[in-house]
ChimeraX commands (.cxc) that place a marker at each C-alpha (Angstrom):
marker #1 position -111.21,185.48,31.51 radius 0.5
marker #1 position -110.77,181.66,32.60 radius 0.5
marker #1 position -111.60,180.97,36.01 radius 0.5
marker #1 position -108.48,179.83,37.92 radius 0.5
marker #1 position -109.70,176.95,40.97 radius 0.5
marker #1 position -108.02,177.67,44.05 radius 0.5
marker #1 position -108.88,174.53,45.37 radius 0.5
marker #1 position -106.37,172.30,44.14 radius 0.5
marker #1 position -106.74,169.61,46.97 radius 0.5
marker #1 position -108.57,167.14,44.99 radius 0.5
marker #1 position -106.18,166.79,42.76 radius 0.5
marker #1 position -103.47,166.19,45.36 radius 0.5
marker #1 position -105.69,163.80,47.19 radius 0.5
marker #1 position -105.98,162.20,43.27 radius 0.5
marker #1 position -102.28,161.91,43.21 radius 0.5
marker #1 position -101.65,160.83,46.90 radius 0.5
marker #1 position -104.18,157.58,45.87 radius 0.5
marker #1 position -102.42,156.47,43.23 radius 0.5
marker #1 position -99.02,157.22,44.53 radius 0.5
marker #1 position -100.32,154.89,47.61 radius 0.5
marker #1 position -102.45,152.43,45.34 radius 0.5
marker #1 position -99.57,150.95,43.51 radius 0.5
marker #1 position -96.82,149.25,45.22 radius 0.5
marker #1 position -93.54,151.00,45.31 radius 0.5
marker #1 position -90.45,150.23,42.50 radius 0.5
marker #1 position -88.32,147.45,43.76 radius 0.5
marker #1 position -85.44,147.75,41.41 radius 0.5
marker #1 position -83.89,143.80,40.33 radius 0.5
marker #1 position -81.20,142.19,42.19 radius 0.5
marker #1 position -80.13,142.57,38.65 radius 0.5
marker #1 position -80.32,146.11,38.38 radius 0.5
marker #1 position -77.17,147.99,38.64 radius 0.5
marker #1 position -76.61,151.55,40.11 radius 0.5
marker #1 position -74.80,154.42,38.13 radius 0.5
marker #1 position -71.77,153.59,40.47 radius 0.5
marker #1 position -71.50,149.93,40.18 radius 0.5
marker #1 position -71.85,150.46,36.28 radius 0.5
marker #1 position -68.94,153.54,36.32 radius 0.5
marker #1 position -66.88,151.82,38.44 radius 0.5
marker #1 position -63.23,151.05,36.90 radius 0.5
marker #1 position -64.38,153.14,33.97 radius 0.5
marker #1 position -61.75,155.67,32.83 radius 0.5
marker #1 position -61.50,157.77,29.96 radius 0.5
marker #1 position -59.25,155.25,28.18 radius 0.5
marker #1 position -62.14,153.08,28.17 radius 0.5
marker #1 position -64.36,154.86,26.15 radius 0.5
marker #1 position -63.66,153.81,22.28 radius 0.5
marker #1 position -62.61,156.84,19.92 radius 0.5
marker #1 position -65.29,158.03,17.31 radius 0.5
marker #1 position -64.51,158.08,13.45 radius 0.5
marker #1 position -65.57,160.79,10.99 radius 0.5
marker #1 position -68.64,159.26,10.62 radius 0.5
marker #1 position -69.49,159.89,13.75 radius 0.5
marker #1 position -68.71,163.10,13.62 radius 0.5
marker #1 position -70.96,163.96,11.23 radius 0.5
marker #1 position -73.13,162.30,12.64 radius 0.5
marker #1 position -72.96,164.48,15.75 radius 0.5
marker #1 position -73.06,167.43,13.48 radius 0.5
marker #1 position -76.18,167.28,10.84 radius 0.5
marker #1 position -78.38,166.45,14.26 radius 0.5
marker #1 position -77.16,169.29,16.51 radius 0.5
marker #1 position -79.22,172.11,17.09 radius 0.5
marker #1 position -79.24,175.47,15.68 radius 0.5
marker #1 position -79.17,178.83,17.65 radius 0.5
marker #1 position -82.33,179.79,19.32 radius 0.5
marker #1 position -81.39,183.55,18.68 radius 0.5
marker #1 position -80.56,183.52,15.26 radius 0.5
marker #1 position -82.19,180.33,13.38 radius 0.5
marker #1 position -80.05,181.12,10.04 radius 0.5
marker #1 position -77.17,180.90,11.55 radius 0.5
marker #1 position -75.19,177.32,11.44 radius 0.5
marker #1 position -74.56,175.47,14.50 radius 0.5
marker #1 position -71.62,175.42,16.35 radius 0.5
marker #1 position -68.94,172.86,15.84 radius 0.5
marker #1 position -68.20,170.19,18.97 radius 0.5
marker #1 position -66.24,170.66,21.33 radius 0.5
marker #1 position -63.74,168.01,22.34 radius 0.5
marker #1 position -65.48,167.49,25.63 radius 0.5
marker #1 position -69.01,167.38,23.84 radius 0.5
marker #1 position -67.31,164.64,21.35 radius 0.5
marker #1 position -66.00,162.45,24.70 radius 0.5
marker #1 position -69.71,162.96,26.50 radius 0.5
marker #1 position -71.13,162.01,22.77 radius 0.5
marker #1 position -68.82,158.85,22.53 radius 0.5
marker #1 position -69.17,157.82,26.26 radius 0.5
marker #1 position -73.10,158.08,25.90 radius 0.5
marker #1 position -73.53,155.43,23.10 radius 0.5
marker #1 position -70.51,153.42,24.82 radius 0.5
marker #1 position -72.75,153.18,28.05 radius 0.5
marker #1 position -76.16,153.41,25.80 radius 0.5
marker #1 position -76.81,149.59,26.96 radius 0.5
marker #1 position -77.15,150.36,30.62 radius 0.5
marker #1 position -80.08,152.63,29.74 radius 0.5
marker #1 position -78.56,155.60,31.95 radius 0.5
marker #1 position -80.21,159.36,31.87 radius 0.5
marker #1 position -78.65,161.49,30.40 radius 0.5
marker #1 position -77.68,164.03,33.77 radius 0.5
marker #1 position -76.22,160.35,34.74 radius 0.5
marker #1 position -74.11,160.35,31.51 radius 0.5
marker #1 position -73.22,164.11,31.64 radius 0.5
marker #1 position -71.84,163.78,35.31 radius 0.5
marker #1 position -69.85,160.58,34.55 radius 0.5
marker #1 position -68.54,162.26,31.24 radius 0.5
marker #1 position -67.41,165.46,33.85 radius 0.5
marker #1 position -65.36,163.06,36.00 radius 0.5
marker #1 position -64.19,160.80,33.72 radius 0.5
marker #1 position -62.92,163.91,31.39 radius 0.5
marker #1 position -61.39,165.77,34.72 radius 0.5
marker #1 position -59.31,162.27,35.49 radius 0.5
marker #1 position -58.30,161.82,31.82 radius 0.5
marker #1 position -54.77,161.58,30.39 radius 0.5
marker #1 position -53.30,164.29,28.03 radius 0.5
marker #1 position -52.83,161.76,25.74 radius 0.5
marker #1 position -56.69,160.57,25.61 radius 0.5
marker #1 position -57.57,164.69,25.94 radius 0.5
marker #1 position -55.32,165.17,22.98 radius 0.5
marker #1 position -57.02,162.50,20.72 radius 0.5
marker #1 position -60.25,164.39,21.13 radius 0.5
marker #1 position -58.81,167.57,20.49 radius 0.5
marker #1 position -57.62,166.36,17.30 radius 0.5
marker #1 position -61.01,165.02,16.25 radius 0.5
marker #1 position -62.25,168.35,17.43 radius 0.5
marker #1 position -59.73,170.12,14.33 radius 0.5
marker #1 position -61.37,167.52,12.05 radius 0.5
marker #1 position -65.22,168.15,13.23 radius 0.5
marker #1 position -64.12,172.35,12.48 radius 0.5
marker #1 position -62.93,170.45,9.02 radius 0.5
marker #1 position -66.20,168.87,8.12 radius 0.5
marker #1 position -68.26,171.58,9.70 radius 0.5
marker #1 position -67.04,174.01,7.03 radius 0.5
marker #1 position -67.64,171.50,4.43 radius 0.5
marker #1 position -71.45,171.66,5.38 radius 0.5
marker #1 position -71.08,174.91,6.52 radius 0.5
marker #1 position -69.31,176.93,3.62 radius 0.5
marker #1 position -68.91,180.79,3.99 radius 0.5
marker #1 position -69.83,180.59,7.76 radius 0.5
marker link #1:1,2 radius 0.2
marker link #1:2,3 radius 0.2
marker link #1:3,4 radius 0.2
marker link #1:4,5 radius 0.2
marker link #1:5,6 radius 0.2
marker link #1:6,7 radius 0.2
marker link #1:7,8 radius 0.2
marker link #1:8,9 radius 0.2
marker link #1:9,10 radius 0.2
marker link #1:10,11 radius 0.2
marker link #1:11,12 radius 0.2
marker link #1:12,13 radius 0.2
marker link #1:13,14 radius 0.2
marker link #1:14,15 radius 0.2
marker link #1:15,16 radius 0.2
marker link #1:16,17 radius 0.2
marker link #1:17,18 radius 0.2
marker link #1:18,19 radius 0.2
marker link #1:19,20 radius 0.2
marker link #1:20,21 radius 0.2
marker link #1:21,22 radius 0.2
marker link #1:22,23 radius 0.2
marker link #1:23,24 radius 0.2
marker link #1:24,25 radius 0.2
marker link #1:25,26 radius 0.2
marker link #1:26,27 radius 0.2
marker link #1:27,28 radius 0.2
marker link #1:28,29 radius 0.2
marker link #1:29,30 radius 0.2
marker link #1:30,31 radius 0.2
marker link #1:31,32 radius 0.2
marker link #1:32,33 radius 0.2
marker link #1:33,34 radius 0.2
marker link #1:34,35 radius 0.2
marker link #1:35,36 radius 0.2
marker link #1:36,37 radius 0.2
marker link #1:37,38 radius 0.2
marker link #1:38,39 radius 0.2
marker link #1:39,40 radius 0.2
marker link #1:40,41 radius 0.2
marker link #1:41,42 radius 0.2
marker link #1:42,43 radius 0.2
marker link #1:43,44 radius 0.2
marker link #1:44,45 radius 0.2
marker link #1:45,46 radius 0.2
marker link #1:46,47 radius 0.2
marker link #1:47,48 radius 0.2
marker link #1:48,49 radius 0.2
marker link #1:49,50 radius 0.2
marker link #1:50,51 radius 0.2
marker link #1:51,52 radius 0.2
marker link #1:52,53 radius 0.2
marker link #1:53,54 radius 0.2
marker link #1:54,55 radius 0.2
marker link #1:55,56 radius 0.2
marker link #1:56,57 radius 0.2
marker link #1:57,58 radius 0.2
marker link #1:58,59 radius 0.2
marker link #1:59,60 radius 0.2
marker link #1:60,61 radius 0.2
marker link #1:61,62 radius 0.2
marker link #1:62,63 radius 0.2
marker link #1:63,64 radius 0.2
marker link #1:64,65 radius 0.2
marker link #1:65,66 radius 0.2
marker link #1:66,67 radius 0.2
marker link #1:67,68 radius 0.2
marker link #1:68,69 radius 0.2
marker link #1:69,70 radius 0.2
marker link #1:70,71 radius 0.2
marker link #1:71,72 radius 0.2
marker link #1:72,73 radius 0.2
marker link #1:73,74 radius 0.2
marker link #1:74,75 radius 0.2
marker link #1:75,76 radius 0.2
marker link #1:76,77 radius 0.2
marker link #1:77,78 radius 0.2
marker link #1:78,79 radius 0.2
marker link #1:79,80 radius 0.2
marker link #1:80,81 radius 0.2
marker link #1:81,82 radius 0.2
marker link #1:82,83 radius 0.2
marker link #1:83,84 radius 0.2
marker link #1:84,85 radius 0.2
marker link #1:85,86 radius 0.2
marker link #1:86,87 radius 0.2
marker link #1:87,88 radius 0.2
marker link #1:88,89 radius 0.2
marker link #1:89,90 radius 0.2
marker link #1:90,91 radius 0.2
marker link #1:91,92 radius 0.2
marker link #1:92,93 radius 0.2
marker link #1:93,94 radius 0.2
marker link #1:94,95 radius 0.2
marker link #1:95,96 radius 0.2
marker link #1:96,97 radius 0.2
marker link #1:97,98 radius 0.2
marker link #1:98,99 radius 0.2
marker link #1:99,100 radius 0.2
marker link #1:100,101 radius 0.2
marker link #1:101,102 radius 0.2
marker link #1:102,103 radius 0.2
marker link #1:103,104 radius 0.2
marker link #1:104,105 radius 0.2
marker link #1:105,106 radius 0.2
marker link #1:106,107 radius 0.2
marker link #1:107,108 radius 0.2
marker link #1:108,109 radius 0.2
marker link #1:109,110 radius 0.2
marker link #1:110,111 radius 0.2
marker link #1:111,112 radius 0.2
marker link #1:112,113 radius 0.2
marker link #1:113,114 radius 0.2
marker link #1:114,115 radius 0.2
marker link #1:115,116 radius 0.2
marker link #1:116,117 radius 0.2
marker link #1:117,118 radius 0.2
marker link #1:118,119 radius 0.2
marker link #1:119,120 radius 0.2
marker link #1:120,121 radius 0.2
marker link #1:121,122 radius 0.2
marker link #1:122,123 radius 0.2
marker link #1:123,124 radius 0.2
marker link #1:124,125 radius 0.2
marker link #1:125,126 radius 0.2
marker link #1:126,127 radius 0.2
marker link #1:127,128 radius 0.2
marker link #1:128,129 radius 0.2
marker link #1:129,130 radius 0.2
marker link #1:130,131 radius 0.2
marker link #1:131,132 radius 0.2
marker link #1:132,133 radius 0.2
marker link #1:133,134 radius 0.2
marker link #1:134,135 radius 0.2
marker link #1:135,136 radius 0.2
view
């Protein structure tokens, strides 16, 4: 059996050295925060995706953890907006939490019109999803 050492103070005195060593993170006066970026963004903003896309989205999404035969799920049309907002705000180099949170707003203070576009590419992902996905 592995000894387990209780004293784990050296390593926090490790990590409070280095953590004082370096100087702290000054972000740029060129730097923006996930607010300034967001701000005036809607929903509207946030170019459709084609079918390429789309398939795209769907040969690199993940399979079941339960059942690994089984074929993934098609996208929602939420998942398609956060998807399409993601790569539209991919240059500001945001998390992904960040991305998922603004995708959340900007989806609650959407049109019906814009909701309605991504509800029709969600009929066409179902489409293509049975094309790779026969019999499923």
């Amino acid at each position: 059996m592995p000894k387990v050492n209780s004293n784990n103070s050296t390593r926090v005195k490790r990590r409070q050295s280095i953590c004082t060593s370096t100087p702290s993170f000054r972000p740029s006066p060129d730097d923006q925060t996930t607010a300034e970026i967001l701000s005036g963004l809607t929903a509207e903003h946030v170019p459709l995706p084609d079918t390429h896309f789309i398939k795209r989205v769907l040969e690199n999404s993940r399979r079941a953890k339960s059942k690994k035969n089984d074929p993934p799920r098609p996208p929602n049309a939420f998942f398609l907006f956060r998807n399409a907002l993601h790569i539209h705000l991919s240059t500001h180099n945001l998390k992904v939490p960040q991305v998922s949170m603004a995708a959340g707003k900007l989806w609650d203070n959407a049109t019906e019109k814009t909701k309605s576009q991504y509800t029709r590419l969600q009929e066409i992902a179902k489409v293509l999803h049975l094309e790779m996905h026969p019999g499923s």
